[in-house]
N, C-alpha and C positions, 0 to 999 in steps of 0.2 A: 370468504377466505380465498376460493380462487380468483376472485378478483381481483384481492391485495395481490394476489402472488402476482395475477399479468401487471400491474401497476408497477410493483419489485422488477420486474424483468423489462420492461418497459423503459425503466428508469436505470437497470445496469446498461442495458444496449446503450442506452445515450451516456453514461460514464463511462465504458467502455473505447466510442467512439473521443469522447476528448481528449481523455487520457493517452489513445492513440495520435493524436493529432500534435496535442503537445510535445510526447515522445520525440517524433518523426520530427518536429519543426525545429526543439533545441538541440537535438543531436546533429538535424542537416547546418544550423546557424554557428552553433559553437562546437562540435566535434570536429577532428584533424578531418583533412581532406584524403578518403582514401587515392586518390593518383596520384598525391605528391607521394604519400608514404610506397606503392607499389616502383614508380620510376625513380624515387630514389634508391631502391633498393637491386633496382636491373641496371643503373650507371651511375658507377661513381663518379662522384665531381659534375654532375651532371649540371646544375645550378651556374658552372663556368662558363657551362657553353651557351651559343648563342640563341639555340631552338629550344630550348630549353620549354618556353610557355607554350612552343607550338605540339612539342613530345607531350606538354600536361592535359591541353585540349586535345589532343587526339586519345588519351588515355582515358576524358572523361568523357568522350563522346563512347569509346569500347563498353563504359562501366554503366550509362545510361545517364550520366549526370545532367550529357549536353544533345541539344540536336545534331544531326546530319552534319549540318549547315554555320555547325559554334556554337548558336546562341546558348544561353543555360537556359534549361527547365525549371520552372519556376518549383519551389516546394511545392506548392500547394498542388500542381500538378502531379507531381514526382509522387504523395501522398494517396492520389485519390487513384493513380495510375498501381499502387502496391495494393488499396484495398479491393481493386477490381479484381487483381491477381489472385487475391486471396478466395474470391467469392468460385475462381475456375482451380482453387486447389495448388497453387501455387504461391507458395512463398520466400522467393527467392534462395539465394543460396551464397556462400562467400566470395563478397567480389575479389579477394584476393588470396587465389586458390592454393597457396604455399605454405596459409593457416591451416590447409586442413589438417589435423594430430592423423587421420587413417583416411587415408584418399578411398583404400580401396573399399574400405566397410560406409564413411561417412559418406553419403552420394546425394542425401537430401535435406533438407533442412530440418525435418521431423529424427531426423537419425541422428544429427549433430548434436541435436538440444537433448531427445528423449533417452538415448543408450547412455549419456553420462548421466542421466537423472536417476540411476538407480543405483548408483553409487551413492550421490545423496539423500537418497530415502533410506541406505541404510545405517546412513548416518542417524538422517533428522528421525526417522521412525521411533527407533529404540529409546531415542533420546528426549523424544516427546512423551512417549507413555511414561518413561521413568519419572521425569519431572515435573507430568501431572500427579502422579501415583505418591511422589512423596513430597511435593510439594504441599496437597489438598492435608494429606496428613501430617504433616507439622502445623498447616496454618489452623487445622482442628484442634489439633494441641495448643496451638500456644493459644487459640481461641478460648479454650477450656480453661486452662489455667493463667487465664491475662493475672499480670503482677509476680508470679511466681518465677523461680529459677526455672523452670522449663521454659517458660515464654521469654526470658533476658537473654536465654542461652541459643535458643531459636533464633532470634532478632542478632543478637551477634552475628551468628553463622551466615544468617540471609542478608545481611548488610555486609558484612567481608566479600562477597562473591557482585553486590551490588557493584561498589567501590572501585574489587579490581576488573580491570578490564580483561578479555580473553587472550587478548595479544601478548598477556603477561603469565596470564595460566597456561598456556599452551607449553612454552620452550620450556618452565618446571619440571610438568604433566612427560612432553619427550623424555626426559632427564630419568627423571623416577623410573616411567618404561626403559630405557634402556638399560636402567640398574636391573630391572625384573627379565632382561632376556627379551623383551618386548621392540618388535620392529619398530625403528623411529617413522616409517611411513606406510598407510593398509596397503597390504595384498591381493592382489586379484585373485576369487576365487579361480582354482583353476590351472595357477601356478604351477609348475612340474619341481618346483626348488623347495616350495614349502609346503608343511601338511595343512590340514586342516584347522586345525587346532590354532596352528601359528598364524595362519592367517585370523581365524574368531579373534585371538588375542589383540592383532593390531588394529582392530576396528574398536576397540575398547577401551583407551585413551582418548580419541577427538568424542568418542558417546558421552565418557564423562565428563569431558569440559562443557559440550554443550548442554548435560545435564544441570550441573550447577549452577554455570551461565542461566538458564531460565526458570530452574523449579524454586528461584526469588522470589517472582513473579506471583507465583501459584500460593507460595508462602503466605505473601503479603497481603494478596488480595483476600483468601480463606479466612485468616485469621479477621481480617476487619469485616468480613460479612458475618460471620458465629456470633463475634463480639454482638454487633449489631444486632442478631436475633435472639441472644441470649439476656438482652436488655429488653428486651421485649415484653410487653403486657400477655399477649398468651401464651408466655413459656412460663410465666409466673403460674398462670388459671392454670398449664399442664402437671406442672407442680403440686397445687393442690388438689388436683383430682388424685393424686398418688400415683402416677405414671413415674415408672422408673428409668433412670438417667437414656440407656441405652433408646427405653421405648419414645424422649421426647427428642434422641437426637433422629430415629430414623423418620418418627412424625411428623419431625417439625424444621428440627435444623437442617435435616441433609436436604430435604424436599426443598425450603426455601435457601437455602446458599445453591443448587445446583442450576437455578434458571440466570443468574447475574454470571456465575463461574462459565456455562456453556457458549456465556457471550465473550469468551477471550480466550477460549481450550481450544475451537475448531481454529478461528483464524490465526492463533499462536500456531500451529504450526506450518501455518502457508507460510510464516515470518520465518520459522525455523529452515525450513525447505530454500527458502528463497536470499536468505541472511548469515549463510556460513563460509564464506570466504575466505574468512580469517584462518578458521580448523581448517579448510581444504586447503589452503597454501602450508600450514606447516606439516600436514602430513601427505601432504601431494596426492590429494584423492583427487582425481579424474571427472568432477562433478562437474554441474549446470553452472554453479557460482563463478568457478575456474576458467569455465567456458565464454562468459559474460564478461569478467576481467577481462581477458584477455581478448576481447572482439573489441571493446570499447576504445581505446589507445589506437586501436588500428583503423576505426572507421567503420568498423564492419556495422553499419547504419540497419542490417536485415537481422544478424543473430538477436541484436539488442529491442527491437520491435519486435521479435517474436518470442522475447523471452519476457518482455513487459506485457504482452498480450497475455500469453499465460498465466501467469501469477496473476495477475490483473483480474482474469476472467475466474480462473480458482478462487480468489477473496473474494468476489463479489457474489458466486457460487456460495461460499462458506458463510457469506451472511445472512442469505436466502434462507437455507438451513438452519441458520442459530434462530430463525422470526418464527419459521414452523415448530421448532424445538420448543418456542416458548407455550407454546398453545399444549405442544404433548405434556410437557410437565407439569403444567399449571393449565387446566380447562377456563378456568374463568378469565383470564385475558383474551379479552376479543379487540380484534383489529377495528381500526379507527373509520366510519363512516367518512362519506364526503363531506366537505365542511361546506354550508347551506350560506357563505360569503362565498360571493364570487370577484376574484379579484377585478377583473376588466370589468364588470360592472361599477365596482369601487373607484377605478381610474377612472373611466367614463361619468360620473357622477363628480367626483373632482373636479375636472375639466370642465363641467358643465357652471360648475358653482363658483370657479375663476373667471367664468366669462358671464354671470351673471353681477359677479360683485364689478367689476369693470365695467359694466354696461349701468350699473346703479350710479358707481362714482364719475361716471360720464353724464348721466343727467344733474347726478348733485352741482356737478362744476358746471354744466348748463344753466342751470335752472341760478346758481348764483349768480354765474355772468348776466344772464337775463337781468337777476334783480338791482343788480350795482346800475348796469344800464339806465330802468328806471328811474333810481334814483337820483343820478345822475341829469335825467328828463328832465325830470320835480326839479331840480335845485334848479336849472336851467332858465325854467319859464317860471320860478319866485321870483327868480334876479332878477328877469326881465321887465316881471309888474312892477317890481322895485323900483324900477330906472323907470319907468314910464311914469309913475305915480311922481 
């Protein structure tokens, strides 16, 4: 087991690293250039005048883009030059300091990404357990009752919130709150204008869209694994043993739907955490997502690298977990030996057997040419007896 695990971790450090790579290469190839967008914004009309390209080089030599001396810094440079930084605890910070929302509190790059991250945890938090919690329990309903009006009425429900998108339940979801006295955008706790109360309440319209938004999800998939087990050969044999309903769902069913379920609950919520942009723009929550938007448009090539490395590194974390998970809820799944093919042996043996049939077909066309030749000899010195006779 500890092995699989160094193998697992072995294997995120190297997704980790491409995924960075990639990151950094198509956001330096295809994102704005942040020193056009900075100097355009310190002179107008700037673009008329004549120095214009020499004001843009001297800006991206300030921002690190170029050398001393002009020339550009290659990406690939520019890449292994941020993960060195990384390794002494720096990861840079906004090359264009007039993004910062609080200069005086945001001072590093761990404060710009992480103080807004609890805003949406307290989004994605609430909104996760809820739409696990009633997700699992419809898709066991309508598992239980496949064919019946409880399972068409379920499947309706969970396919309307499929269908609509978020961006359409949101401005409703505002509407209705503001019918109810509900702030169209959350409050900080903390606020000196509102209580307590009014602020809990304005966190409770973007909790329920992203609620519905994903306990689909939880719906759809629960219900086709029950289904699945419920068809089952040993739920039939539970059956006849006379075990009662309750005793073969916690025997049988919940045991076996919780190891395929746990492989989409942990990383469903790195999705939730890292995928609500939509909710944080119309209720103007102060999040990660919001923070991300709006570096990206701008350049800001470091908030976006470090906001991809997180998430990044959280998934790959949450997968690690769902593989150990599998083993606690089911002991008899055991992790996969090495496999007793070695591929470079495989290729090596290929290659061997390409250069042995080309050495065969090289003698065959030898060994013909040889024989034509003879033949050739023969008919030669017939003719000749021929003519002499």
């Amino acid at each position: 087991m500890f092995k699989y695990i160094r193998q697992r971790i072995a294997f995120a450090i190297l997704a980790l690293f491409i995924i960075s790579i990639l990151c950094f290469t198509l956001v330096s190839l295809f994102g704005p250039n942040p020193a056009e967008i900075i100097l355009n914004k310190k002179i107008e009309g700037v673009k008329k005048q004549g120095n214009y390209e020499a004001l843009k080089i001297a800006e991206e030599i300030r921002l690190g883009l170029r050398y001393v001396d002009g020339r550009k810094i290659p990406i690939l440079v520019r890449y292994f030059q941020y993960i060195g930084g990384i390794f002494h605890g720096d990861f840079k910070f906004l090359l264009n300091e007039k993004l910062n929302p609080n200069p005086s509190e945001y001072t590093t790059m761990s404060k710009l990404f992480f103080q807004p991250l609890k805003y949406s945890i307290m989004i994605s938090l609430p909104a996760f357990v809820m739409s696990a919690i009633i997700g699992i329990t419809f898709g066991t309903i309508a598992g239980y009752q496949r064919g019946k009006w409880a399972d068409s009425t379920i499947n309706v429900f969970v396919l309307f919130f499929i269908a609509v998108p978020s961006f359409i339940i949101a401005p409703i979801a505002i509407t209705i709150a503001a019918k109810l006295n509900v702030a169209p955008n959350v409050l900080k706790f903390g606020d000196p204008v509102a209580t307590t109360g009014e602020i809990i309440k304005s966190y409770l319209p973007p909790i329920i869209v992203v609620t519905l938004g994903s306990l689909s999800v939880y719906t759809t998939y629960t219900r086709n694994q029950v289904v699945t087990v419920l068809t089952s050969n040993y739920i039939l044999i539970a059956k006849t043993k006379g075990l009662s309903g309750i005793q073969i769902y916690f025997k049988y069913v919940l045991r076996n739907i919780s190891i395929p379920l746990s492989a989409i609950i942990i990383p469903s919520f790195v999705f939730l955490l890292s995928g609500s942009i939509i909710v944080e723009k119309y209720w103007q929550v102060p999040g990660t997502s919001t923070v991300i938007a709006n570096s990206f448009p701008q350049g800001e090539i470091y908030v976006v690298m470090f906001s991809t490395l997180f998430f990044s590194f959280i998934s790959l974390a949450s997968e690690l977990v769902v593989d150990i998970l599998f083993v606690i809820l089911d002991p008899r799944i055991t992790y996969g030996t090495k496999s007793k093919r070695n591929l470079l042996l495989f290729l090596k043996a290929y290659f061997i057997r390409r250069k042995l049939i080309k050495e065969l077909k090289r003698k065959l066309s030898n060994s013909n040419s040889d024989a034509n030749l003879l033949n050739a000899s023969n008919s030669q010195e017939q003719a000749s007896v021929g003519g002499s006779n």
